[in-house]
C-alpha positions in Angstrom: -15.9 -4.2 -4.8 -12.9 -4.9 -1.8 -13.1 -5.2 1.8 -10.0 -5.5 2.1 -7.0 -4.0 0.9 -2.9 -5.0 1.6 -0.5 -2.5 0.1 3.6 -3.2 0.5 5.2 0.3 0.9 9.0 0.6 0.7 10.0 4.5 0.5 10.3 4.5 -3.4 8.3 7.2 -5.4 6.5 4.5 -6.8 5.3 3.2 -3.5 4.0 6.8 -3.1 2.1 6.3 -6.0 0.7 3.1 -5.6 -0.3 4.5 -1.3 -2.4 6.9 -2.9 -4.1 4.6 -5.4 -4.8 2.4 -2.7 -6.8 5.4 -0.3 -8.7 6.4 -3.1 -9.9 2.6 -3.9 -10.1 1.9 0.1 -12.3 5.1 0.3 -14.4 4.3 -3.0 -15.2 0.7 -1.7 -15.7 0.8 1.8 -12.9 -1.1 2.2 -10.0 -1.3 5.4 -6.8 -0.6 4.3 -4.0 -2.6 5.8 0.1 -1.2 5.0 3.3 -3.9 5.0 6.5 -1.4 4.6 9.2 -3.4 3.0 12.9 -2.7 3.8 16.0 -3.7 1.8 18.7 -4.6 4.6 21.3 -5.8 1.8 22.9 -8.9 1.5 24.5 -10.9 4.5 
């Protein structure tokens, strides 16, 4: 199904959520899971 999987994280509880989605698809398929965390640095 994937082989590949990129998943932005960014500390919310939905990130938490959409994490462990993203295992359980990674482990189902075979597939390497690669993470981007996001950060919010505010405006300049």
């Amino acid at each position: 199904m994937f082989s590949k999987i990129l998943v932005s994280i960014d500390n919310s509880q939905m990130s938490t959520q959409v994490f462990e989605r993203a295992v359980f698809l990674a482990k189902c398929s075979g597939a390497s899971l690669m993470l981007l965390h996001v950060k919010y640095v505010g405006s300049w």
